[in-house]
Structures are given as C-alpha cells and as structure tokens.
MMTF fields as JSON, N, C-alpha, C and O atoms, coordinates in Angstrom:
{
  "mmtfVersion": "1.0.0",
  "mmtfProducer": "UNKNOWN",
  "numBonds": 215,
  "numAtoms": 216,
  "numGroups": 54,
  "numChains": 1,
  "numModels": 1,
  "chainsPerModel": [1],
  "groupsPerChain": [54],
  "chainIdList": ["A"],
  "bondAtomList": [4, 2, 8, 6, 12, 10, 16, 14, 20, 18, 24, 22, 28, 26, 32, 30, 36, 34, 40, 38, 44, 42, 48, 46, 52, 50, 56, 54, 60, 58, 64, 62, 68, 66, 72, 70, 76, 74, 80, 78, 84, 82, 88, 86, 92, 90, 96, 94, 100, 98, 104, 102, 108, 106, 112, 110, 116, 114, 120, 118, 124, 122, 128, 126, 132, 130, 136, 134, 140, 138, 144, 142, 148, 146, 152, 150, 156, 154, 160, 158, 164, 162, 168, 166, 172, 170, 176, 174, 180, 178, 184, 182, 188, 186, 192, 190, 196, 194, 200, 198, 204, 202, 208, 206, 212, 210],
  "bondOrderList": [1, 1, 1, 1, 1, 1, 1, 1, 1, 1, 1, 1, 1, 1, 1, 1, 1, 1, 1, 1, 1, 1, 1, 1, 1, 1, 1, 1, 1, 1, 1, 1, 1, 1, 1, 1, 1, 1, 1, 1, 1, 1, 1, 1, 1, 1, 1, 1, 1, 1, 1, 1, 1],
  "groupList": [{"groupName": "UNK", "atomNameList": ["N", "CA", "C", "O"], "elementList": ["N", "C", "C", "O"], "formalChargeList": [0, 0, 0, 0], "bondAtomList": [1, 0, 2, 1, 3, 2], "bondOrderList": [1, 1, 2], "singleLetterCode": "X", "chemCompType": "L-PEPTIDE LINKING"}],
  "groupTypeList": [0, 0, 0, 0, 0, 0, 0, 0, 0, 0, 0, 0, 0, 0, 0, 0, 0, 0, 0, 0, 0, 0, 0, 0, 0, 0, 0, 0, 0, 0, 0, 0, 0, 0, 0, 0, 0, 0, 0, 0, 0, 0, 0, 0, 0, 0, 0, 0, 0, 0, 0, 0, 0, 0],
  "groupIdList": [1, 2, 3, 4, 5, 6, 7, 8, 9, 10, 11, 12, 13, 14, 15, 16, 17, 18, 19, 20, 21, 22, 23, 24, 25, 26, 27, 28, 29, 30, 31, 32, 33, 34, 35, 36, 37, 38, 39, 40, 41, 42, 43, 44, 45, 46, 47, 48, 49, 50, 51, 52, 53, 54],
  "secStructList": [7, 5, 7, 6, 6, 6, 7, 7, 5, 7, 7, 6, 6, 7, 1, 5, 7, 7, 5, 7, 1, 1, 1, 7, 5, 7, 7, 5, 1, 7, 2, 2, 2, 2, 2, 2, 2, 2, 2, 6, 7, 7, 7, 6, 6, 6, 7, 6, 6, 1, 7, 7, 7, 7],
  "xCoordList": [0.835, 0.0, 0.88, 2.003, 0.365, 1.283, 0.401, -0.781, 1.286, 0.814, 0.176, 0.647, -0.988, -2.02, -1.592, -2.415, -0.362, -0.087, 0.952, 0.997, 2.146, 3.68, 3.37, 4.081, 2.41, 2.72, 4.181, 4.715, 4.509, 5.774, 5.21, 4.295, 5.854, 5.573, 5.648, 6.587, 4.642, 4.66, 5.053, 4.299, 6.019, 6.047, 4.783, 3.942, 5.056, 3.762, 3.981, 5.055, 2.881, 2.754, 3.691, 4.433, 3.806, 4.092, 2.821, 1.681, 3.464, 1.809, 0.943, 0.987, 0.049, -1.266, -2.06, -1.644, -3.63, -4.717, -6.073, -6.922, -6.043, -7.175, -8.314, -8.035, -9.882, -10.984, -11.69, -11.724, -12.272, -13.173, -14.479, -14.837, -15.151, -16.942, -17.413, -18.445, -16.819, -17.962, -17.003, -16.616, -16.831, -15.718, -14.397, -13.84, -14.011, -12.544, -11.76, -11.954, -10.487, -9.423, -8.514, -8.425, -7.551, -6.859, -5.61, -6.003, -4.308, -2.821, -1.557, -1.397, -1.092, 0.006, 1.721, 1.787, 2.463, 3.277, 4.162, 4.842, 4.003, 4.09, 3.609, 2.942, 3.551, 2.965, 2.956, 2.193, 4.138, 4.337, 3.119, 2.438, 3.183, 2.186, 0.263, -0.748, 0.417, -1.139, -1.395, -2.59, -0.589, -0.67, -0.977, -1.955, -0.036, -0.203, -1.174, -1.787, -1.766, -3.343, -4.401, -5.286, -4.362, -5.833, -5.867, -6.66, -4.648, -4.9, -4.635, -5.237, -3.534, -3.131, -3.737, -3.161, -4.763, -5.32, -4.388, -4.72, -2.939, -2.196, -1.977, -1.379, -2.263, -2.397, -1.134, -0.329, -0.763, 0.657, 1.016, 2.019, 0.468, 1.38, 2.329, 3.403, 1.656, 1.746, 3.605, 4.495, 3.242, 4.726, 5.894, 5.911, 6.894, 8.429, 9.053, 10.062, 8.756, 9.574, 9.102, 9.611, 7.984, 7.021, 7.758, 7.884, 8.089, 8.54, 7.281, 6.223, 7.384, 5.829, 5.891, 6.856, 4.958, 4.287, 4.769, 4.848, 5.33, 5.358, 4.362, 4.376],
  "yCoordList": [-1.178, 0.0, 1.241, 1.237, 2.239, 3.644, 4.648, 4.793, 5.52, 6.461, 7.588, 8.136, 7.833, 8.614, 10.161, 10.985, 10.399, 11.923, 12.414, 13.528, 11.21, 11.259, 10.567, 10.86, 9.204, 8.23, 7.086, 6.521, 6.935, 6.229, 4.685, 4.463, 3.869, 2.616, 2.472, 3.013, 1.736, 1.812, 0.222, -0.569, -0.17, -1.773, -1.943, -1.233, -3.67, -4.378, -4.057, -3.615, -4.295, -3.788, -2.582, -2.752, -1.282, 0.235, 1.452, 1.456, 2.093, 3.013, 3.213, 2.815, 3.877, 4.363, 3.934, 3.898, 3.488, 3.432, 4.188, 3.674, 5.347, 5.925, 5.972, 6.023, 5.995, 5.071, 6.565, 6.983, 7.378, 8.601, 7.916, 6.739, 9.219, 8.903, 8.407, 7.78, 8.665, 8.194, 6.891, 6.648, 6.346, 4.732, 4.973, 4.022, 5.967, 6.211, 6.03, 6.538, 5.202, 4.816, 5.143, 4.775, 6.067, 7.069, 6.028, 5.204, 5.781, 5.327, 6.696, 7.678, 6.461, 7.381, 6.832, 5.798, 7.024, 6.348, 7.073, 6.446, 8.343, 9.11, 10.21, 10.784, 10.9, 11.229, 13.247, 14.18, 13.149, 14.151, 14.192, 15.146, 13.003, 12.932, 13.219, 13.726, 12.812, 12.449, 13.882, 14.174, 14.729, 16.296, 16.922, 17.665, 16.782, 18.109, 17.332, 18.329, 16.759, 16.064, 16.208, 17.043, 15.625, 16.035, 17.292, 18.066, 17.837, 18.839, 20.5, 21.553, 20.161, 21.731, 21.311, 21.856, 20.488, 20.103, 21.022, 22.162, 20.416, 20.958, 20.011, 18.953, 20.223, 19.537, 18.908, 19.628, 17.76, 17.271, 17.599, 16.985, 18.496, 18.567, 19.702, 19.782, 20.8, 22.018, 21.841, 22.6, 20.484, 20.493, 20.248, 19.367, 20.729, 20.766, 19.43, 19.138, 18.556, 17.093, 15.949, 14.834, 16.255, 14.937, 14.861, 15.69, 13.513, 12.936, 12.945, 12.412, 13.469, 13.776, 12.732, 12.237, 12.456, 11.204, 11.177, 12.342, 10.18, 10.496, 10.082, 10.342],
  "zCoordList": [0.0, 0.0, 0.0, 0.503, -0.546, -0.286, 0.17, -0.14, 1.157, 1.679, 0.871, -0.126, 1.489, 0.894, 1.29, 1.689, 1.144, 0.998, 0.277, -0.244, 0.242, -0.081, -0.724, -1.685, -1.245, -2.436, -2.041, -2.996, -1.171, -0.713, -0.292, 0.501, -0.896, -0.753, 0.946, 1.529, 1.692, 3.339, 3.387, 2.82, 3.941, 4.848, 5.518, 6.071, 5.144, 5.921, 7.318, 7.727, 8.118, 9.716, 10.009, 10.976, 9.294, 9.743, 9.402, 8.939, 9.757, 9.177, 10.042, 11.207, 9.507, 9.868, 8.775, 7.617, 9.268, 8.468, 9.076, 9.804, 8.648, 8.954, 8.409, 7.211, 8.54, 8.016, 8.312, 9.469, 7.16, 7.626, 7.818, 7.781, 8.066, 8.509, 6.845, 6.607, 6.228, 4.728, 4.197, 3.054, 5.122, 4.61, 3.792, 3.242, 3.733, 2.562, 3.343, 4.447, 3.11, 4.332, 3.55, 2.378, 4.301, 4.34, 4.622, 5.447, 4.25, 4.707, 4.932, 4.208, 5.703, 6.437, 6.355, 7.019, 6.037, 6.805, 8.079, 8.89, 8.048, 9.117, 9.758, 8.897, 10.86, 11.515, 10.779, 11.029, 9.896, 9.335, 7.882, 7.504, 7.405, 6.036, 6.989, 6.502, 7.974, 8.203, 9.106, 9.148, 9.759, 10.138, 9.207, 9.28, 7.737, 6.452, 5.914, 6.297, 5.537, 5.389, 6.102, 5.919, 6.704, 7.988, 8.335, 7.799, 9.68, 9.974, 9.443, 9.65, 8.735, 7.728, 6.547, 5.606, 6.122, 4.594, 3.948, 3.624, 3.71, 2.008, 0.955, 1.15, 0.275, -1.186, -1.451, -2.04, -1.169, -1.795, -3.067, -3.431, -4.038, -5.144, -5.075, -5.671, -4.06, -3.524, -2.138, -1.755, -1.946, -1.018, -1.488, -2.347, -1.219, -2.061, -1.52, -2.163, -0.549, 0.237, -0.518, -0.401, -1.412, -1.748, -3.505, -4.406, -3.353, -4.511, -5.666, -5.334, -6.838, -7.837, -8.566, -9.15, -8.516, -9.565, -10.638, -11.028, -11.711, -13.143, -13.928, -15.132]
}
C-alpha cells in the first residue's frame, strides 16, 4: 500500500490506516504525512519534500 499523501511505498505492519466517517481509508506512513493532510489540509502537489508522480 502507499501512503495517501507522499505516495511512498509503506512496509507491511508500519503506518497508519485511517478510516473517515464516509468509509474512505486514508494510509500514512508518518505522523508528518497524516498532520499536512488532515490537519493543515495541504495539497501534496503544492509540497516541495514529496517525490511527484510520473
């Protein structure tokens, strides 16, 4: 699975799996990806640390 902010491949049993009120489950792999997500909602394309998709 990869983290749902950074896109970074997560190891089995590390992480976070967070489950919102409308069933969408959210993956973390750190506590830094799941802060600028949830609580500062910033747009990962918008952050300069996050490796971009090709």
């Amino acid at each position: 699975m990869k983290c749902s902010f950074c896109n970074i491949e997560i190891e089995k049993g590390t992480g976070k799996m967070y489950i919102k009120n409308d069933a969408k489950v959210l993956y973390f792999c750190s506590k830094r990806c799941e802060k600028n997500l949830m609580k500062l909602k910033r747009d990962p394309a918008r952050v300069k640390w996050i490796v971009k998709k090709k």
